[in-house]
C-alpha positions as CSV (number, residue, x, y, z in Angstrom):
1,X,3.3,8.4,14.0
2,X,6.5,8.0,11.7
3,X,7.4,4.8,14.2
4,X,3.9,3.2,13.1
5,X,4.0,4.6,9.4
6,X,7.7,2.8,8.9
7,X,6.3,-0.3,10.4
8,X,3.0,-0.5,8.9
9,X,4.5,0.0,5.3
10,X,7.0,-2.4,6.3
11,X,4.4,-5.1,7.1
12,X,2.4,-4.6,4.4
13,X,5.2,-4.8,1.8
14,X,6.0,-7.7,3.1
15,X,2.6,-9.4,3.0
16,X,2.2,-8.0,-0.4
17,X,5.4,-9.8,-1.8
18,X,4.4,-12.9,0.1
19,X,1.1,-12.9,-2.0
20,X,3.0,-11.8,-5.4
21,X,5.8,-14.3,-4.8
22,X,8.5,-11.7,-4.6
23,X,11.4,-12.4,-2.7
24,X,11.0,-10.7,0.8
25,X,13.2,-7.3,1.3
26,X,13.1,-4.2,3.5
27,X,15.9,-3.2,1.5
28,X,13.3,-2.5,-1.8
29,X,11.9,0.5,0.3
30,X,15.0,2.4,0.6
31,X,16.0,2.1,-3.4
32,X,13.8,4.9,-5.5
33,X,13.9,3.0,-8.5
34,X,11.9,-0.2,-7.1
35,X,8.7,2.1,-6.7
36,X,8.3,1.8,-11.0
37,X,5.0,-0.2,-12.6
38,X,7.6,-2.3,-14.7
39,X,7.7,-5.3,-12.6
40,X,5.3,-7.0,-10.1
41,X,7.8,-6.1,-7.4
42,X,7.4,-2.6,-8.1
43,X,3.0,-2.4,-8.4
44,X,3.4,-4.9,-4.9
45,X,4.9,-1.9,-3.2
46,X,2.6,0.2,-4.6
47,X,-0.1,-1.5,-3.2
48,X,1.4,-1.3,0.1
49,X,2.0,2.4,-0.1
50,X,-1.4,2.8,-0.6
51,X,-3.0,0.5,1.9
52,X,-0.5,1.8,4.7
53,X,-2.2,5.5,3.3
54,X,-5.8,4.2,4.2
55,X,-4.4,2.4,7.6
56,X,-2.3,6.1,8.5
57,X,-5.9,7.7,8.1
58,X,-7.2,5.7,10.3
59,X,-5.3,5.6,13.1
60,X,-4.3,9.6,12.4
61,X,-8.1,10.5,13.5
62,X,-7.4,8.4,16.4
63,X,-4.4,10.7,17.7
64,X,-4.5,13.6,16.3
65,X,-8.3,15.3,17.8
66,X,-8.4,18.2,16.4
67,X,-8.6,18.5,12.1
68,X,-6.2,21.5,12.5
69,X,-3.2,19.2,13.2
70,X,-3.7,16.5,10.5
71,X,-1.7,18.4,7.9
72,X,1.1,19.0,10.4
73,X,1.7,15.1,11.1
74,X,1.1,14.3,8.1
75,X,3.6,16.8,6.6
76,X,5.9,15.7,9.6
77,X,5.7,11.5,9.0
78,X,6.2,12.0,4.9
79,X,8.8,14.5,4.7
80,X,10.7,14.6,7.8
């Protein structure tokens, strides 16, 4: 689950600057002060965050069977 999260934000991020015309970076995920609502770089990643949320739903009822467990890999992929 943290394999897929990484990647899927990853992807995302990087379609989402494609579409905003930002330059192109996996280095903007690791800096904490490029997630700000200043700058179209900043809402782009944003956007990613959340649509890698709704896609880690998804596939998290896929894997994990039981409801029980959700808030385990959840906790696990977002903190750890």
């Amino acid at each position: 689950m943290q394999s897929s999260f990484a990647i899927c934000l990853a992807s995302t991020a990087t379609v989402f600057d494609l579409f905003s015309g930002n330059s192109i970076s996996l280095w903007q995920l690791f800096q904490g002060n490029n997630f700000t609502w200043d700058n179209s770089a900043g809402c782009s990643l944003f956007a990613s965050l959340c649509a890698t949320g709704f896609a880690m739903a998804f596939l998290l009822s896929f894997v994990v069977e039981r409801a029980k467990k959700c808030l385990d890999f959840i906790a696990t992929y977002h903190f750890f």
